[in-house]
C-alpha positions as CSV (number, residue, x, y, z in Angstrom):
1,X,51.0,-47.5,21.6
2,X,47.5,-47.8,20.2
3,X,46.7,-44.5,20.2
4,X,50.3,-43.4,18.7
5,X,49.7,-45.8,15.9
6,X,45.8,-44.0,15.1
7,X,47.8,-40.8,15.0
8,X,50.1,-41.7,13.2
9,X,47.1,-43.0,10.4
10,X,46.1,-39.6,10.8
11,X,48.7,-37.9,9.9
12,X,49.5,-39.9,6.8
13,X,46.1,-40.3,5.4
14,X,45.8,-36.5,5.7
15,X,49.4,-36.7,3.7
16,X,48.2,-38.9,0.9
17,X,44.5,-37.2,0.6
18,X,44.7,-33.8,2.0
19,X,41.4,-35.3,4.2
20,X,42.2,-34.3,8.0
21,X,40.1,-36.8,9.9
22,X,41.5,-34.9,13.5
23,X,38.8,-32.7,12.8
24,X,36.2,-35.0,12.7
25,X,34.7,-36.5,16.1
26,X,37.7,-38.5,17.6
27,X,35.6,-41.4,19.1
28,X,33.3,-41.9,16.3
29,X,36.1,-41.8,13.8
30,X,38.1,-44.6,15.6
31,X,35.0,-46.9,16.3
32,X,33.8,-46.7,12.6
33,X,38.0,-47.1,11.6
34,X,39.2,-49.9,14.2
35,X,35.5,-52.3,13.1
36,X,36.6,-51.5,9.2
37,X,40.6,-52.4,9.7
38,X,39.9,-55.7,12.2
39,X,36.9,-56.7,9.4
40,X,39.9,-56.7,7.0
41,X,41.9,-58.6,9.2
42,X,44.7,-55.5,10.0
43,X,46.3,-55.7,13.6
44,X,47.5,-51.9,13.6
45,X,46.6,-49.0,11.6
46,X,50.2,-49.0,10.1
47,X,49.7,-52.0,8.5
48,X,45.9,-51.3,7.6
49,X,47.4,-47.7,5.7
50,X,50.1,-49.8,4.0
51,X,47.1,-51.5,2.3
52,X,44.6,-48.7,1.8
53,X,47.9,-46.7,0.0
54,X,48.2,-49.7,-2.3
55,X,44.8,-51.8,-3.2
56,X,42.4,-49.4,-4.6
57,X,39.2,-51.1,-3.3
58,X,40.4,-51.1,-0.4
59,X,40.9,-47.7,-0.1
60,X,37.3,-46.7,-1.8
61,X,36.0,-49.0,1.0
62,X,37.3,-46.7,3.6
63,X,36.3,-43.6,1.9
64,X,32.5,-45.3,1.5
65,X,32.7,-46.1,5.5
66,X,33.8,-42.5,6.3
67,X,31.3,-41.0,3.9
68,X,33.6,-38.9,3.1
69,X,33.6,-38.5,-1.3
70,X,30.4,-40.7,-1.2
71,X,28.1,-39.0,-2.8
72,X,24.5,-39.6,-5.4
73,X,22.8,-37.1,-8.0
74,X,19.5,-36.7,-6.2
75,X,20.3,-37.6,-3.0
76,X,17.2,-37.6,-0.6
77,X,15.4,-37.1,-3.9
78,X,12.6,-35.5,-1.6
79,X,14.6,-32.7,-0.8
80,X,15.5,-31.5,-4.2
81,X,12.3,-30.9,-5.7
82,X,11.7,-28.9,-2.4
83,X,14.5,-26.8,-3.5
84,X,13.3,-26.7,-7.5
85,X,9.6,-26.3,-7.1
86,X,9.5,-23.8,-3.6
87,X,13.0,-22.6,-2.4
88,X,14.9,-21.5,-6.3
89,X,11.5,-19.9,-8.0
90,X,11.5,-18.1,-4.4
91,X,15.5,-16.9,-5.0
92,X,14.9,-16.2,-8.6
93,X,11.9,-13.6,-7.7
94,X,15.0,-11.7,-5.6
95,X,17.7,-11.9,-7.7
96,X,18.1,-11.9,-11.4
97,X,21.3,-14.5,-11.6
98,X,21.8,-16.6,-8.1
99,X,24.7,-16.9,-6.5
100,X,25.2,-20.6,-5.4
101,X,27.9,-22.5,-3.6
102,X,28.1,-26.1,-3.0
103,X,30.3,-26.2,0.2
104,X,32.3,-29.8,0.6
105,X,31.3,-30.6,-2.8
106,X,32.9,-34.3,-2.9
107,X,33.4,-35.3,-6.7
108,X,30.5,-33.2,-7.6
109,X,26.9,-35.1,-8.3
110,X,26.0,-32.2,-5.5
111,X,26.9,-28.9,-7.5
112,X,26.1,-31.2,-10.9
113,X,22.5,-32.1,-9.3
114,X,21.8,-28.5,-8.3
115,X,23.3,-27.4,-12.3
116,X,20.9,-29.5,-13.9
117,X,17.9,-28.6,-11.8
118,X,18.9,-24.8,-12.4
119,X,19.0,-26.0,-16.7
120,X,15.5,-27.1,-16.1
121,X,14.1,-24.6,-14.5
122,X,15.9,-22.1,-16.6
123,X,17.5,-20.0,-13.8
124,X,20.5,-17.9,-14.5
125,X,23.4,-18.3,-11.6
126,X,26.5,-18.4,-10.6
127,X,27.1,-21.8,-9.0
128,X,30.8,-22.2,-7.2
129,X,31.9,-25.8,-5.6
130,X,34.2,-26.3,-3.2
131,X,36.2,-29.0,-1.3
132,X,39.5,-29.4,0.5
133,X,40.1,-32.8,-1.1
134,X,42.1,-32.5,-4.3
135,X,41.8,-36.3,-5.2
136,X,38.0,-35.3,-5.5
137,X,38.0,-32.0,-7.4
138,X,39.7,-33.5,-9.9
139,X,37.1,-36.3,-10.5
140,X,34.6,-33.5,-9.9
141,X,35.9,-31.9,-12.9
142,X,36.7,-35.1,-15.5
143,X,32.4,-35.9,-14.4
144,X,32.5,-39.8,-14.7
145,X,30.1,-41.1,-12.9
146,X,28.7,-44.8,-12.1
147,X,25.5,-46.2,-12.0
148,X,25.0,-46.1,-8.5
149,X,26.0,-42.3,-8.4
150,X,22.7,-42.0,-10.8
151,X,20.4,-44.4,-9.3
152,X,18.0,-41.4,-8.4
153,X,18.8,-38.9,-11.3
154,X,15.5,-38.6,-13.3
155,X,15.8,-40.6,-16.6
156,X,15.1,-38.0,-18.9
157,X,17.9,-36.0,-17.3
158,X,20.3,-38.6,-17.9
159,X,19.3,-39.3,-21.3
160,X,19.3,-35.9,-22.0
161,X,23.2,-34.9,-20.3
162,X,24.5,-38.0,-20.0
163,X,26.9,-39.7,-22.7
164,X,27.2,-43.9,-21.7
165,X,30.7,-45.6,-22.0
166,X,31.1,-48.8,-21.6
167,X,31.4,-48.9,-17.2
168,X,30.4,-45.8,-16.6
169,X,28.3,-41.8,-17.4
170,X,30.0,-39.2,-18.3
171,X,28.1,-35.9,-17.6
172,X,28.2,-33.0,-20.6
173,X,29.8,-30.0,-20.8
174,X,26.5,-28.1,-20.7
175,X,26.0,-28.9,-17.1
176,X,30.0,-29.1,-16.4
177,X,30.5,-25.4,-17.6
178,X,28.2,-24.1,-15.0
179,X,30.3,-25.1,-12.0
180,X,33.5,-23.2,-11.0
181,X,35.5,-25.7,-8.5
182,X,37.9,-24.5,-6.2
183,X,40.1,-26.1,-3.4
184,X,38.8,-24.5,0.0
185,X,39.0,-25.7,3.9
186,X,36.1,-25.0,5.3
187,X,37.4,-24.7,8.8
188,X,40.1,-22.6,8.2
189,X,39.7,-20.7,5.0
190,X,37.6,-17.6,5.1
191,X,34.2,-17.0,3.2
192,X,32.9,-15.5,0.0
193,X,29.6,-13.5,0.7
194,X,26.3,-12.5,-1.2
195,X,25.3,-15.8,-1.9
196,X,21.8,-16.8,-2.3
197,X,22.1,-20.4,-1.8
198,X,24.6,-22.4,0.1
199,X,24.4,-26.4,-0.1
200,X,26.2,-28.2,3.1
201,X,24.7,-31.4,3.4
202,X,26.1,-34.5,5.1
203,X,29.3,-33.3,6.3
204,X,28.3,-31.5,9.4
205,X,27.9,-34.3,11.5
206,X,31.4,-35.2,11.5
207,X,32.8,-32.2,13.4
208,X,33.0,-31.6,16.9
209,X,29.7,-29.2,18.1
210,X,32.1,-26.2,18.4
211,X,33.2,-26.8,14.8
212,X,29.3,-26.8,13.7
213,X,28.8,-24.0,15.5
214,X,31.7,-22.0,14.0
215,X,30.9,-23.1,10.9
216,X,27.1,-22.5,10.7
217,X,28.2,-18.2,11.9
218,X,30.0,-18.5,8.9
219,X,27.8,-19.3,6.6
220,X,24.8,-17.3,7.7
221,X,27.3,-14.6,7.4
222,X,28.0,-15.7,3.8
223,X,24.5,-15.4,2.8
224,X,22.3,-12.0,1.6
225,X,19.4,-11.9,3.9
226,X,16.8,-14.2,2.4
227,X,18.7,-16.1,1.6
228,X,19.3,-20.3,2.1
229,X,21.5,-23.0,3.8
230,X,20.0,-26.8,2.8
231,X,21.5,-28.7,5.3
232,X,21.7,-33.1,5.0
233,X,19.0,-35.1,6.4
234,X,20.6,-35.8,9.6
235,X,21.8,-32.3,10.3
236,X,18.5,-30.4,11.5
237,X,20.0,-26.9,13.4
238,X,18.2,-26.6,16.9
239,X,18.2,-23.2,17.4
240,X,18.3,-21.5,14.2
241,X,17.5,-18.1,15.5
242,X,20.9,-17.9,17.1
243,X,22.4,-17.9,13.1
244,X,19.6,-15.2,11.7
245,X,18.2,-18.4,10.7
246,X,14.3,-19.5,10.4
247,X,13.2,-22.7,9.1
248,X,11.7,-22.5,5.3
249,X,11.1,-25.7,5.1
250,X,12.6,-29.1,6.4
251,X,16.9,-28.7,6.3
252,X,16.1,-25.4,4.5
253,X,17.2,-22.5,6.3
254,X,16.0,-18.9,5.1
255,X,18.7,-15.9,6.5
256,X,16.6,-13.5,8.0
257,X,16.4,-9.7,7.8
C-alpha cells in the first residue's frame, strides 16, 4: 500500500511539473520525501500531493528539499572566478565566439551568472539553457529574482543589471538576450555538439550511477576537444579518462584530443 501510494506521488507530480523524480535515486528520494511529508503532519503521500497542488509554500518547500529549481547567481562563488579568470580567457584563445550550454538550467541564475561574467569579460558566445521543467523556463525567461537568489552576485553587477521592485530583482534585457532557453530531457533527448563549455552542476547526484554514466558519454561527446564540463561541488568524476576527460582544474573537466 505504501509503496503504491509513493508511486502514485510520482506519477502525479511528474503530471503537474513535468519533474520525473523515478529517475532520481529511489531510496534517497523517499527518505528525504517521507521526513518532509510526516514534518508537515501528512499520513500518505496522496494527501501530502493534495496539499503541495494547492498551498504554494508548501510546494516551494518541497522543491527547496529536492533541490530541484533551487538555484543562486554565484553559487560556490569560488568556482566561478575559476571559470572567468582561467577556464573562458583559455576558450576564448580557441574560438572566436563560444559555444555554451547550461544543461538543467533551473530558472536560470546559472546561464544568467555565466551571461554576465561573459558581459564582463567581453567574450562573444553563444550561450543555450536548457531544462525539462516548463514551470522553470518560464520563470527563467520573465528573470525575477529574490534576494536570496543574489546573495553572492557581486554588487556592482547587480547595480549595474539589476532593476529593484518592491519584493524582488528583475535582471535586464542585456543579460536576458544572451540566453536561448529550450525545453530538453537530458536523459532521453539527444545532444547538440561543438560546444566549448557545458555547465551541469548539482543535478548529477540525483540519478542512479548508470544514468551518470550515460550522461557524462554524452556530454563529452557534445564537446570540441578542449573543451569543458564544470561539474557541482559534490559531483567530482573518478575516472575522467574513461570520458576523454582530464581534470583542468577542481569540477572543471577539459575534453581531450
Amino acid at each position: 500500500m505504501e509503496d503504491k501510494d509513493f508511486q502514485h506521488f510520482i506519477d502525479s507530480v511528474k503530471k503537474m511539473t513535468g519533474i520525473d523524480l523515478a529517475l532520481y535515486k529511489e531510496a534517497q528520494m523517499k527518505r528525504r520525501l517521507t521526513s518532509l511529508r510526516l514534518k508537515r503532519g501528512y499520513e500518505t503521500f496522496a494527501r501530502y500531493f493534495e496539499a503541495i497542488s494547492k498551498n504554494q509554500e508548501l510546494f516551494y518547500e518541497f522543491l527547496d528539499r529536492m533541490t530541484i529549481n533551487v538555484s543562486e547567481f554565484f553559487r560556490n562563488p569560488g568556482r566561478w572566478e575559476v571559470l572567468e579568470n582561467k577556464v573562458l580567457p583559455r576558450l576564448a584563445k580557441q574560438s572566436p565566439r563560444l559555444k555554451c550550454w547550461s544543461a538543467a538550467c533551473s530558472t536560470g541564475e546559472e546561464p544568467y551568472t555565466l551571461s554576465l561574467i561573459l558581459l564582463r569579460k567581453k567574450i562573444e558566445a553563444s550561450l543555450l539553457a536548457t531544462d525539462i521543467d516548463e514551470g522553470a523556463l518560464a520563470k527563467a525567461k520573465q528573470g525575477v529574482y529574490t534576494d536570496r537568489s543574489l546573495q553572492d552576485c557581486p554588487t556592482e553587477l547587480v547595480s549595474k543589471y539589476f532593476t529593484k521592485d518592491s519584493m524582488s530583482y528583475r535582471i535586464s534585457d542585456e543579460v536576458k538576450q544572451k540566453v536561448t532557453f529550450r525545453k530538453h530531457n537530458l536523459l532521453a533527448d539527444s545532444f547538440d555538439t561543438n560546444f566549448d563549455l557545458i555547465i551541469c552542476r548539482n543535478v548529477m547526484i540525483y540519478f542512479t550511477e548508470e544514468a551518470k554514466h550515460e550522461l557524462y558519454q554524452k556530454f563529452s561527446r557534445a564537446l570540441k576537444p578542449g573543451g569543458v564540463l564544470f561539474v557541482g561541488s559534490t559531483e567530482q568524476i573518478f575516472q575522467p579518462g574513461q570520458y576523454q576527460f582530464e581534470a583542468e582544474d577542481t569540477f572543471f573537466y577539459r575534453k581531450m584530443g
